[in-house]
N, C-alpha and C positions, 0 to 999 in steps of 0.2 A: 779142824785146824783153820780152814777159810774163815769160817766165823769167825773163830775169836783175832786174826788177823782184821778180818772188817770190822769188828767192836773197838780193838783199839786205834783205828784210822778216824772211827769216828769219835772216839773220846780226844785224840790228837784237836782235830776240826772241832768239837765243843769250847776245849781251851782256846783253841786261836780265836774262837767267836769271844768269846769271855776277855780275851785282852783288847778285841777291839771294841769290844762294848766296854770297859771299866777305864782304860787308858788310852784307845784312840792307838791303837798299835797292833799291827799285824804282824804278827812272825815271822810267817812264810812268807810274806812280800818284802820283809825287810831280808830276811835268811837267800832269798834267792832274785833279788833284781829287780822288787819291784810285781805290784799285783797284775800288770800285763805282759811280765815277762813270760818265757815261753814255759820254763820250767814252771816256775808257778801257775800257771794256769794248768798244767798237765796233773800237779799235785791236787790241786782245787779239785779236777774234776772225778782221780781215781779217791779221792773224801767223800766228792757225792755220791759217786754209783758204791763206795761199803756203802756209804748212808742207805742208800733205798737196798740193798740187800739185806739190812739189818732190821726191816720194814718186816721181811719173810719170818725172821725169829718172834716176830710178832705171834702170826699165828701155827707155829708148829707145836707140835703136842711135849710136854714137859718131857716125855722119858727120850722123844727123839732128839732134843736138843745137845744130850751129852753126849750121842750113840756116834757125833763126829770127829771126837777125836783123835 
């Protein structure tokens, strides 16, 4: 269940990257006060650390990927 919790934070943070590459708009900075406000920075950084925990499903073995959840 972690996982797939952290796959969809990171596909959240794919699209915000995707609007601020194609349109110059960020979501969560517009959604929450602004990219140095405090909530959004707390959001940015629980995106990055799914991110690099989604690094791990890299290398685990195919049958233990489903064995979580």
């Amino acid at each position: 269940m972690f996982d797939k919790i952290c796959l969809i934070l990171v596909i959240i943070g794919a699209l915000n990257w995707g609007l601020v590459g194609l349109f110059e708009f960020d979501l969560v900075a517009w959604a929450f006060g602004g990219a140095t406000a405090i909530v959004s920075r707390i959001i940015y950084t629980v995106i990055a650390l799914a991110g690099v925990w989604c690094i791990s499903l890299l290398f685990r073995d195919r049958g233990a990927v489903g064995t979580n959840d």
